[in-house]
C-alpha positions as CSV (number, residue, x, y, z in Angstrom):
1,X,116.6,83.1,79.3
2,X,114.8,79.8,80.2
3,X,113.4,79.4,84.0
4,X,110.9,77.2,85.9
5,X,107.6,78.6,86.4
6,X,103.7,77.9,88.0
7,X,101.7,78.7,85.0
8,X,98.0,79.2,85.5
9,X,96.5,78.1,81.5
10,X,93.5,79.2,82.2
11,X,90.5,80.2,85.2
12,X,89.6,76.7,86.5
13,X,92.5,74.4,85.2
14,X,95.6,73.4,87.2
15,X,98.7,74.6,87.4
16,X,101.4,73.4,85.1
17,X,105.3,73.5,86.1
18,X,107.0,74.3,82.9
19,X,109.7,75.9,81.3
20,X,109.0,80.0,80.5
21,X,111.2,82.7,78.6
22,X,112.0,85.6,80.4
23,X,113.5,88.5,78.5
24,X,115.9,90.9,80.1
25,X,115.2,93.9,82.3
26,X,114.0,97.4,80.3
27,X,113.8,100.4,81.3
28,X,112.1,100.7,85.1
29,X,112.2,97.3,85.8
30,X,114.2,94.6,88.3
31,X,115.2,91.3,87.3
32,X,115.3,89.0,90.4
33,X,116.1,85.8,91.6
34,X,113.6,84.2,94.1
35,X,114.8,83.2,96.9
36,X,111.0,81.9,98.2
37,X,107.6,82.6,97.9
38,X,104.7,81.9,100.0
39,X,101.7,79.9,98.6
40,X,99.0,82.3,99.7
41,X,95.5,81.8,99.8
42,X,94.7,84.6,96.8
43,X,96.6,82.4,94.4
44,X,94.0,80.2,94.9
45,X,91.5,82.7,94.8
46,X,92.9,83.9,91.0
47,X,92.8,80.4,89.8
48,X,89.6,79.8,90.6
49,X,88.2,83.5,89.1
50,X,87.0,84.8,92.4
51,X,89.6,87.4,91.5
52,X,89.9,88.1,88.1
53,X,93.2,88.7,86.1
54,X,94.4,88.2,82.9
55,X,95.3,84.8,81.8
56,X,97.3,82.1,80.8
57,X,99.5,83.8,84.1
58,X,102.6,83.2,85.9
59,X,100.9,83.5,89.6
60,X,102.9,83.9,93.1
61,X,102.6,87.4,94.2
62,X,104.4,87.0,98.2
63,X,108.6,86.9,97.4
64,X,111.8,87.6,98.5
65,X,114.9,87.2,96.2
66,X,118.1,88.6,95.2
67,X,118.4,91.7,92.3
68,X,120.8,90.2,89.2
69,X,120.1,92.7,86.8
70,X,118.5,96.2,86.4
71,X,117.2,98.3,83.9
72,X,118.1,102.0,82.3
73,X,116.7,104.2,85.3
74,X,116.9,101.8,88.5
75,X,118.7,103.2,90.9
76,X,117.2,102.2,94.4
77,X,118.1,98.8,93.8
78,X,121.1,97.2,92.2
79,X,122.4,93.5,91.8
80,X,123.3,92.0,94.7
81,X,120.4,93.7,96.7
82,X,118.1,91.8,98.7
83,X,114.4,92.6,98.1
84,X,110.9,91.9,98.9
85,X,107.8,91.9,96.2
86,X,105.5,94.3,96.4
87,X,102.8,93.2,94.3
88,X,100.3,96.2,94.9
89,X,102.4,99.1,93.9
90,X,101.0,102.5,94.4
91,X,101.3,105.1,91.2
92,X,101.4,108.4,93.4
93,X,99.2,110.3,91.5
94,X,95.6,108.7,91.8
95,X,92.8,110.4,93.8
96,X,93.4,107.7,96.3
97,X,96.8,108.3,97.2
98,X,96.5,112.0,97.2
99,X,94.5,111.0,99.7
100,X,97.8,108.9,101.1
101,X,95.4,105.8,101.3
102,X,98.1,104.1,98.5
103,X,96.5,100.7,99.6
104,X,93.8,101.4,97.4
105,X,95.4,102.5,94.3
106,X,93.6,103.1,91.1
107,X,96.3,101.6,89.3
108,X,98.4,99.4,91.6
109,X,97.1,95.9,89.3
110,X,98.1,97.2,86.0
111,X,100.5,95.5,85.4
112,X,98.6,92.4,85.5
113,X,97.7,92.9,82.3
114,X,101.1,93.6,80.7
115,X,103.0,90.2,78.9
116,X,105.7,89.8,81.3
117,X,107.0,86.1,79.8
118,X,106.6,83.4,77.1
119,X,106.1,79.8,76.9
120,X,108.5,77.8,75.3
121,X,106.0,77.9,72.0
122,X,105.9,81.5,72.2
123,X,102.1,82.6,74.0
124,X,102.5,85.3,75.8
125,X,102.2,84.9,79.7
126,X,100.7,87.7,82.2
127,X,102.0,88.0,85.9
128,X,99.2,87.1,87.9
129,X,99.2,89.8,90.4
130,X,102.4,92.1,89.1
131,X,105.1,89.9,90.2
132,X,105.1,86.4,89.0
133,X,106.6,85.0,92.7
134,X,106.1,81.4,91.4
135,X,109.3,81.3,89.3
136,X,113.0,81.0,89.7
137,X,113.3,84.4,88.2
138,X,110.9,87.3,87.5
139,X,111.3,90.9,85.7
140,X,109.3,93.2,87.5
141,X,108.7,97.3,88.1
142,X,111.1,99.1,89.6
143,X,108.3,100.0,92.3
144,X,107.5,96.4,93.1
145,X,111.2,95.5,94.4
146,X,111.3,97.0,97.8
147,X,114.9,97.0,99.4
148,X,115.2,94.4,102.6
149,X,116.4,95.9,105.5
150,X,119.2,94.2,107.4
151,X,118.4,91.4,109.7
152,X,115.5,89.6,107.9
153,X,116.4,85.8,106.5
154,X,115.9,86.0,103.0
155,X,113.6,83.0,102.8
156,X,111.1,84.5,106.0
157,X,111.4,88.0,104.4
158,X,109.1,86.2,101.6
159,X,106.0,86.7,104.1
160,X,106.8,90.1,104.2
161,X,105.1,90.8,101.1
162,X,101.5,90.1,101.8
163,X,100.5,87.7,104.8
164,X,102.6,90.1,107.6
165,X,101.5,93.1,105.6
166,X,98.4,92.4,105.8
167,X,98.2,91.0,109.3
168,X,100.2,93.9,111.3
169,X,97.9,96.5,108.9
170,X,95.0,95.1,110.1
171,X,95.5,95.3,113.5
172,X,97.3,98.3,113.7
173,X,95.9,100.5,110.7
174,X,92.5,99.3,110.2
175,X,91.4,98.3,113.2
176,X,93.8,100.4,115.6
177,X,94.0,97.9,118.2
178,X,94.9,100.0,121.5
179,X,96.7,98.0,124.7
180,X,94.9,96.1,126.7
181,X,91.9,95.7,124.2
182,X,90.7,92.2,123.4
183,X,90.6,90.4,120.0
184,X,89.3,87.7,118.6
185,X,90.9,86.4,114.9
186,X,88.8,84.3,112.9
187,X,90.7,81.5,110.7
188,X,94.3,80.1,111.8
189,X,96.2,80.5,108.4
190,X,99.2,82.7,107.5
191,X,97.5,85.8,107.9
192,X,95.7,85.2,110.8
193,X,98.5,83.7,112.3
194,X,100.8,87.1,110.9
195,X,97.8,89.1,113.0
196,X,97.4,87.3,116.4
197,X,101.5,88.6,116.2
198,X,100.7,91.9,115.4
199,X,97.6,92.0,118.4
200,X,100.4,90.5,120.8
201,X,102.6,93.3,119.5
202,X,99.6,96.2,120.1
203,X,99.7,95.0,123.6
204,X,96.0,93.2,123.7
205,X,95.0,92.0,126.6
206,X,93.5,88.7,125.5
207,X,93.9,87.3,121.8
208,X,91.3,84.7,121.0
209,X,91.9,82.7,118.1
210,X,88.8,80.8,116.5
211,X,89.7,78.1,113.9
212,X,87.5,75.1,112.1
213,X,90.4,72.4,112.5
214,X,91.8,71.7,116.5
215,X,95.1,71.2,114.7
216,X,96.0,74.5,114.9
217,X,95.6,75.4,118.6
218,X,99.1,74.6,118.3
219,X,100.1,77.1,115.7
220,X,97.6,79.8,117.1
221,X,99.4,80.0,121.0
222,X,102.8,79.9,119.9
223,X,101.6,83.2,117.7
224,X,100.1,85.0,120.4
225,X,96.6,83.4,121.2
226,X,95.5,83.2,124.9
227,X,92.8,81.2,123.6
228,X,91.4,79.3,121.0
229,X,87.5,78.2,120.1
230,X,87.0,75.7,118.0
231,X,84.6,77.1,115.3
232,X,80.8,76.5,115.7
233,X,77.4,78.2,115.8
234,X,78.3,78.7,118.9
235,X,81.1,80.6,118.5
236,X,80.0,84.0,119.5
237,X,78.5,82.8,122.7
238,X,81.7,81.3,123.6
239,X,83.9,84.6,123.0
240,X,81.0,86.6,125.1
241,X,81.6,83.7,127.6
242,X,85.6,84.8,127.5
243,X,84.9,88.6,128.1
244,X,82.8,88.9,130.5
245,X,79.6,88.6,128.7
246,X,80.7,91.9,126.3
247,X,82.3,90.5,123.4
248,X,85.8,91.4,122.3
249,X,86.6,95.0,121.3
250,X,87.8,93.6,118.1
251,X,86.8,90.9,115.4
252,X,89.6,90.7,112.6
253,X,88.0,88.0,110.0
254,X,90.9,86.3,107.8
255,X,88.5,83.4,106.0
256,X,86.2,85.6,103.6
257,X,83.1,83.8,104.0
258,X,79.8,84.6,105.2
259,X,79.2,82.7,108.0
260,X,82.7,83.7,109.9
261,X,82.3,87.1,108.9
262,X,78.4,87.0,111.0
263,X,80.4,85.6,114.0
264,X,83.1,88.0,113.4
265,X,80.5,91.0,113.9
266,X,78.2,89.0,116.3
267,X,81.8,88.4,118.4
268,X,82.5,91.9,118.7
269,X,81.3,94.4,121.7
270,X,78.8,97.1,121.7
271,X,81.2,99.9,120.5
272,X,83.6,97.9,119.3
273,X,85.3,96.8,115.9
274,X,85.3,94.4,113.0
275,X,87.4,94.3,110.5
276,X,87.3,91.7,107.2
277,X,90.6,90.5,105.5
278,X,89.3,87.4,104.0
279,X,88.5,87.8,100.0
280,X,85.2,86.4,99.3
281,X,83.7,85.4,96.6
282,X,80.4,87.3,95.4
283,X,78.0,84.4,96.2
284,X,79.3,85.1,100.3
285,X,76.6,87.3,101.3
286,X,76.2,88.7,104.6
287,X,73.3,90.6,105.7
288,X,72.4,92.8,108.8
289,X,69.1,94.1,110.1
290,X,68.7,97.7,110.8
291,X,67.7,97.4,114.5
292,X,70.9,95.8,115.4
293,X,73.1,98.0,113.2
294,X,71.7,101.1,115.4
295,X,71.6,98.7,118.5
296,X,74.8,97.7,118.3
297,X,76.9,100.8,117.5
298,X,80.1,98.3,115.9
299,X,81.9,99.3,113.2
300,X,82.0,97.1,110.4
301,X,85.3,98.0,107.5
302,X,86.9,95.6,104.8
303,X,90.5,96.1,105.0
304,X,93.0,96.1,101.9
305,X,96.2,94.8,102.1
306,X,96.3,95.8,105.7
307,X,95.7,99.6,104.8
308,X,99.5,99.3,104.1
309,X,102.1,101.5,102.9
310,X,104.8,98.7,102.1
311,X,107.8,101.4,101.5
312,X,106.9,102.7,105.2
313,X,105.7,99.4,107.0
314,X,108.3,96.9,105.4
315,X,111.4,98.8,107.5
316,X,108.9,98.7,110.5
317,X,107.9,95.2,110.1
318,X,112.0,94.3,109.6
319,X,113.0,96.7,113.4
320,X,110.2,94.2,115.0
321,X,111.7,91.1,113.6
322,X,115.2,92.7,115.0
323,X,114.0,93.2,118.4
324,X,112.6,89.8,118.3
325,X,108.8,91.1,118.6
326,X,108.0,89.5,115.2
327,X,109.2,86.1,114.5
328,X,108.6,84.9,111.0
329,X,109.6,81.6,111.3
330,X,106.9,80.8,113.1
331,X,104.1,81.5,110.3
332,X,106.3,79.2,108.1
333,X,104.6,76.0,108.2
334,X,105.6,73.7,105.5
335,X,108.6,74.3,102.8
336,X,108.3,73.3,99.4
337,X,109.8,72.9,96.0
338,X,108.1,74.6,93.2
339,X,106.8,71.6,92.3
340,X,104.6,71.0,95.3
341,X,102.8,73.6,94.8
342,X,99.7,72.1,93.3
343,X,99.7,69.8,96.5
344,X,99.6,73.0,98.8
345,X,97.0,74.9,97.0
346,X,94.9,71.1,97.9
347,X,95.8,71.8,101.1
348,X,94.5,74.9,101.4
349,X,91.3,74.2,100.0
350,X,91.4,71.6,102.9
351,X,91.7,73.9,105.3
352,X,95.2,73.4,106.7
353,X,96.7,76.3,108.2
354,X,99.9,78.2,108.2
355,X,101.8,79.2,105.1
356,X,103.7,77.2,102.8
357,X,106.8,78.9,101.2
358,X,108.5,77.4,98.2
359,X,112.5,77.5,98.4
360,X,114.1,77.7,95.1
């Protein structure tokens, strides 16, 4: 069956909104019917090879939809369910998650690799990150269609699947943000914006959110920020400035470049915590003397997907947004049509916050 997809035809080039064959669902996998995805910054990140996947690709890997079909074995899910994408699915059996940390998974990106569609002329298409989001429909594993819990809009529940993931895991997985600690989040777009929600929601005291564009004060208070620096080389002076002269007990960097993750870490208390989200590219390097690394005492950690267990945190995340703690709306900043895709990724490489979500 015929449906409308983001192709990626190669590292580099730009997208192409085209027509793709998408066979039935076999055995242990979920047909679905989008109901949006979010335009998130590791799309971007794939097309342009600082993550490396198998191509030409069907990208989009943050989605909500609607189960229309299922294959021999499926039984969590069946048509007519509501479910989000989970494009890093844990196999179980890895030494990581023997270790339960499933967020680091040997073998969650397989799949990446499989041929999940065709063009029209018959080359075989991979799914960028597991779950080819940026489509009308997709086939995916059985273990990348979680079940939406009741009282979730379809369309927000799209952000479920990676921005609020990883914002709530990093503050309150990797970084274990206690109440009344301050935080400082570095870079205003839909994760950062998903985590100065989850630092209101750990109860910190003061949430500074530090941003390169004054456009998104706006965006950053109405998700939790008591304040907001504009960023400079200045920055850290300015956050010591806001605490008392310490520094914030916690840094969460959501950018992935050098130069924020040095203020991150130059932000953050004696003692205290900081935490990299961003992806980076390998040319981003950061480096640390080791007079201040004993001086200091911080904690420097990267953080995957949030250090998330999406089967466990997605019926969390969807009680929040219940009881009104977590409003997803709110990190929706522009909806689109497939087609406008292109345009967003533009945006993002502009710097323009928030999180666009394509509405089929």
């Amino acid at each position: 069956m015929a449906v409308r997809a983001a192709v990626l035809p190669a590292i580099g080039a730009p997208l192409e909104i085209t027509g793709i064959e998408l066979p039935d669902p076999g055995p242990g996998q979920v047909r679905v019917r989008l109901a949006a995805a979010g335009v998130c910054h590791s799309d971007l990140s794939l097309s342009d090879g600082t993550m490396r996947v198998p191509v030409p690709a069907v990208l989009g890997h943050e989605g909500a939809g609607t189960v229309v079909a299922v294959g021999e074995g499926v039984t969590h899910v069946s048509p007519g369910s509501p479910v989000v994408l989970n494009w890093a699915p844990s196999c179980g059996s890895c030494h990581a998650c023997a270790l339960g940390e499933v967020w680091l998974c040997a073998n969650a990106l397989n799949g990446a690799a499989d041929v999940h569609a065709r063009t029209t002329d018959g080359t075989d298409l991979h799914p960028g990150l597991n779950v080819a989001a940026f489509a009308e429909e997709t086939v995916v594993a059985a273990s990348c269609a979680l079940p939406l819990p009741d009282g979730v809009p379809l369309v927000d529940a799209a952000l479920l699947g990676c921005a609020v993931l990883t914002g709530y895991g990093a503050v309150h997985h990797a970084a274990r943000v206690r109440s009344g600690e301050t935080v400082a989040v570095f870079g205003v777009g839909g994760v950062g914006l998903a985590t100065l929600q989850a630092a209101r929601i750990a109860g910190a005291s003061r949430i500074i959110a530090v941003d390169v564009s004054p456009g998104k004060e706006e965006l950053a208070r109405a998700a939790g920020a008591t304040d907001y620096v504009l960023a400079s080389g200045d920055t850290p002076r300015e956050i010591r400035g806001l605490t008392g002269r310490q520094g914030v007990d916690v840094s969460v960097e959501c950018v992935g470049r050098a130069v924020s993750i040095r203020a991150a870490w130059e932000s953050t208390r004696r003692g205290g915590r900081t935490t990299v989200v961003g992806i980076g590219g390998k040319d981003q390097q950061v480096t640390f003397n080791a007079l201040e690394l004993f001086h200091w005492g911080r904690t420097l950690s990267g953080c995957v997907y949030g250090n998330s267990d999406p089967s466990r945190d997605v019926p969390l995340l969807a009680e929040h947004v219940r009881e009104g703690r977590l409003d997803l709306s709110t990190l929706v900043t522009d909806r689109i049509t497939l087609e406008d895709i292109p345009a967003a990724f533009e945006n993002m490489l502009a710097g323009k916050g928030g999180r666009a979500v394509v509405v089929f």
